[in-house]
N, C-alpha and C positions, 0 to 999 in steps of 0.2 A: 698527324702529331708533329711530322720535323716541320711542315710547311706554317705550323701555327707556332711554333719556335723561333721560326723565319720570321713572322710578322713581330712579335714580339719582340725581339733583340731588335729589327727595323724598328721598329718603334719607338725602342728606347734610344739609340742611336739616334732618331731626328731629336729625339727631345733635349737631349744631350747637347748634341748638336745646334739647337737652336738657344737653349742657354750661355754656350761659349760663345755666340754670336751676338747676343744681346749683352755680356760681359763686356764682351772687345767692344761695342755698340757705348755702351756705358763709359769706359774708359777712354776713350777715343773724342768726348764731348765734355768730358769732365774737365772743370767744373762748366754747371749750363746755367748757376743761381747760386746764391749767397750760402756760406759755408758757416756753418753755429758752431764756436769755439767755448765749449763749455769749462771754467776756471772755478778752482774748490772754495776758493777764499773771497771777501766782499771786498766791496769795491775802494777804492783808495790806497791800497795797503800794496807791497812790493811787486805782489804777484801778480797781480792786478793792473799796476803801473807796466812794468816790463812785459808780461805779456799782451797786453795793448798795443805797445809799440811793435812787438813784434806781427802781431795779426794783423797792423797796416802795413809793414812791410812785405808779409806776403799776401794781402788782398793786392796787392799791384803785379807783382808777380805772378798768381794767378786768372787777375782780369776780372775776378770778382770780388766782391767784398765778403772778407771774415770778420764775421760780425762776433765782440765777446758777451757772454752771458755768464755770470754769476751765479755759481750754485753754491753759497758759505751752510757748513754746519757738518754734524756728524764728521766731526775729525776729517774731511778733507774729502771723503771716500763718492760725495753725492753725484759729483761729475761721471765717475768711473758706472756708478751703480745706471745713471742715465744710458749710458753704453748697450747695458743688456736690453732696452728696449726701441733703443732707434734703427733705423731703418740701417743695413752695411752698405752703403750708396755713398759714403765719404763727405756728407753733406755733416753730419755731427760726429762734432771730434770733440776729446777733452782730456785736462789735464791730468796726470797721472804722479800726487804725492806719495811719499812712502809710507802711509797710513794706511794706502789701500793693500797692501801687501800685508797687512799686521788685521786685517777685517775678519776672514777666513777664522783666526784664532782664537777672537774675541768675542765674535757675531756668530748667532744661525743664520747661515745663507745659504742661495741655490745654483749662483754660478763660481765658479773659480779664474783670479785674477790675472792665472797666467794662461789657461786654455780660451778664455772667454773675453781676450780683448786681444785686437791686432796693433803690435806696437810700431809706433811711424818714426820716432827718432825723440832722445834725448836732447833737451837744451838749454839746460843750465841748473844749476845748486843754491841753495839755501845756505849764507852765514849764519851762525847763530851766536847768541849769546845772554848771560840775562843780567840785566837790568833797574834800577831804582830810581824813584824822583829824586831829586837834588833839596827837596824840603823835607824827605822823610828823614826817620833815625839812623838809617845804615850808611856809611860812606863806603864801603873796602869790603871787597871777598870776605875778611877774615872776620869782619863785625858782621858780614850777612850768616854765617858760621855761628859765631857765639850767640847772635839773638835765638837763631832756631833752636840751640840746642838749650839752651834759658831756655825757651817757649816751647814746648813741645804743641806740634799743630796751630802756635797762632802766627807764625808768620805765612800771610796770607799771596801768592804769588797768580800772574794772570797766564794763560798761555792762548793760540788761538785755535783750543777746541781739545776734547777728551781725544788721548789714543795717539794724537798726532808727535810729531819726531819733540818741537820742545817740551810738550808736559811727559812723552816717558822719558824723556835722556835729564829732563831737572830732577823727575822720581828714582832713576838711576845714581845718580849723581847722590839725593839723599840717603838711599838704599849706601850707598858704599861708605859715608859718613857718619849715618845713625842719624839722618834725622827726620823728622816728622812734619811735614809743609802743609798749608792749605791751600789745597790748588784751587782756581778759579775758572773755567772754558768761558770765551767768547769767540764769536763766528767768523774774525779776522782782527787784522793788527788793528784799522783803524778804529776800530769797536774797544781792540784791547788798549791800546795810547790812551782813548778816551777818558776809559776806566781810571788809569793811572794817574792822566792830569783832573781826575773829580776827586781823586782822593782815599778810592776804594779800592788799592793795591796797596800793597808794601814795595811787590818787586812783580818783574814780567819775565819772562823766558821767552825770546821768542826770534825769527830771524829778524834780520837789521830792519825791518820797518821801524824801527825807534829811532833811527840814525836825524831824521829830523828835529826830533827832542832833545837829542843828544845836542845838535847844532845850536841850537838857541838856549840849551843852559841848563834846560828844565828836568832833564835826566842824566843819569850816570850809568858806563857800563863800567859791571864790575870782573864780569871775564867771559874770554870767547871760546867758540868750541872748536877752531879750526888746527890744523898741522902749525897754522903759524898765526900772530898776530895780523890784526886788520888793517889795511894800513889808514886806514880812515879812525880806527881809535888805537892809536898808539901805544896810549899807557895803560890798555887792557889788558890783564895775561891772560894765555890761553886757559885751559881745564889741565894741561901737561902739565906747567911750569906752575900752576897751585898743586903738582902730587896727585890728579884725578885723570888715572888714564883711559881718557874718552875721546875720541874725534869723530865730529858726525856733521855732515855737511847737504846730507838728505837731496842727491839728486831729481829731479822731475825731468818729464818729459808730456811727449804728446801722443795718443792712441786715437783709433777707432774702434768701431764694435766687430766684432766677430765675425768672419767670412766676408769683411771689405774686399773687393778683390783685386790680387797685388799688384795689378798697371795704376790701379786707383790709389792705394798705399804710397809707389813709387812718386807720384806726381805728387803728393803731396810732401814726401818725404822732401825730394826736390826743393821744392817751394820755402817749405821753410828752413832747409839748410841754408840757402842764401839769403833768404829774411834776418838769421843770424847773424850772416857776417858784413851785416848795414850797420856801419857806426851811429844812428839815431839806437839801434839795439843793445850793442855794447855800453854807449854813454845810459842807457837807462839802468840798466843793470850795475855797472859801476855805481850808481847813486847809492847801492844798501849793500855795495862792496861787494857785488855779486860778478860771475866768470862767464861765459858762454864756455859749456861743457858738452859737447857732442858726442852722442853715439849714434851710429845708423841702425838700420832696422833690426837685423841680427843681433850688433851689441847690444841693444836697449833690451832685446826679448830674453838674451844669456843673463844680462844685469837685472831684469825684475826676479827670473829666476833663481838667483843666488841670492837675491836679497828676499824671496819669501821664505825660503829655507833659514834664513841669518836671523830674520825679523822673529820666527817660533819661537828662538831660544830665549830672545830677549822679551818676549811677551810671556814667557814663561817663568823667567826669571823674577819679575815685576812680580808675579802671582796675580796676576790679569786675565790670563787663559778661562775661554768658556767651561763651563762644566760638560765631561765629555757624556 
């Protein structure tokens, strides 16, 4: 009996044994082929633009190419949802909005967003603000106010996608002033711009992907969501200084799947912390008035934490929450 206890425990011990070796083995080689950077939003649009830039800055740094791939739709969350089924080999990584933290609440699902993804590092925030063409009826916060409240439901507004940070913080925002919007989801800003210059919006909520529109005339912002004005639109006010106390600036980051293992985490944590701090990264980001905002692995994992517990109340609030 103790001698077949003996093999046993040996046994498990080489197997053991032989998995930390194949770990170290893994990480030690990593990367050996191209790395899929899986991004929530389509293509064209801020997220899209900046995080390009950043995934050439670190395919050099890494020695491989990080190639980006496109997952737009279901409020942001598809990237994160790809996680639960790729291999933990750090070969698929992807971006992490604050939608995915508000899934849980809203959705039946099977995995959970803070046990079931390994966080790599925070890098960078969403401006927000929302938006009107320059040929519609509204010129001013306060005339986008009085049509709604004329209108109950027909001022019709775009955001890019149900659930995500700008359709609940504009629902928020009407929720505190009494009023009644028709929201509109499409799969990214460039889908949503589009909308707006056919003519089938009123107004957008969404981050600075409009900062284009804005440049050439065609749009107006009519207030932002940050601590402080943009300095890219000046004559914007915040949501503070119209009396709407909201700031919401929807950090993201980057993760892998579950049981990546952390020499593998590490290198790429690495990797792209210095990808950040390449000015081609910054000057892209500056384009929709956006920061390089870093957290390393630890803070990223404390901050999804705190914000899926923050995100309940506000999903709740909305009266959004699944039926339990």
């Amino acid at each position: 009996m103790l001698r077949r206890q003996w093999i046993q425990r040996t046994a498990i011990s080489a197997v053991l044994g032989a998995s930390a070796l194949a770990t170290s083995a893994l990480a030690q080689s990593f990367p050996a082929k191209p790395i899929k950077l899986l991004i929530a939003f389509s293509a064209g649009g801020p997220t899209d633009i900046t995080m390009r830039s950043l995934a050439d800055n670190a395919s050099k740094i890494l020695g491989q190419p990080v190639v980006v791939e496109n997952k737009a739709g279901a409020g942001g969350t598809l990237p994160a949802q790809a996680l639960q089924t790729a291999q933990p080999d750090g070969y698929t990584v992807a971006q992490i909005p604050l939608g995915v933290f508000r899934l849980p609440y809203t959705t039946k699902m099977t995995w959970d967003p803070i046990k079931d993804i390994s966080y790599i590092l925070n890098v960078t925030g969403y401006a927000f603000g929302i938006a009107v063409p320059t040929s519609g009826p509204i010129k001013t916060w306060a005339e986008f106010v009085a049509y709604a409240k004329a209108n109950p439901g027909k001022l019709s507004y775009g955001s890019t996608g149900t659930l995500t940070s700008p359709h609940l913080t504009t629902e928020l925002i009407a929720q505190k002033l009494g009023l009644q919007l028709n929201h509109i989801p499409y799969k990214g800003s460039a889908d949503l711009n589009q909308a707006v210059m056919g003519g089938h919006l009123m107004a957008l909520a969404d981050s600075t992907g409009f900062a284009p529109l804005v440049e050439s005339g065609k749009v107006k912002v009519l207030v932002t969501w940050g601590e402080q004005r943009l300095a890219k639109f000046p004559d914007a006010p915040t949501l503070k200084e119209v009396g709407i106390d909201i700031v919401q600036n929807s950090p993201f980051g980057i993760a892998a799947p579950r049981g990546t293992p952390p020499e593998v985490v590490k290198k790429l944590h690495d990797a792209f912390k210095k990808a950040m701090e390449e000015p081609s990264y910054v000057q892209a980001l500056a384009r929709y008035d956006m920061l390089p905002m870093y957290m390393d692995s630890a803070q990223y994992l404390k901050f999804a934490q705190d914000t899926f517990a923050r995100e309940k109340a506000l999903v709740e609030k909305l009266g959004l929450a699944k039926p339990q």
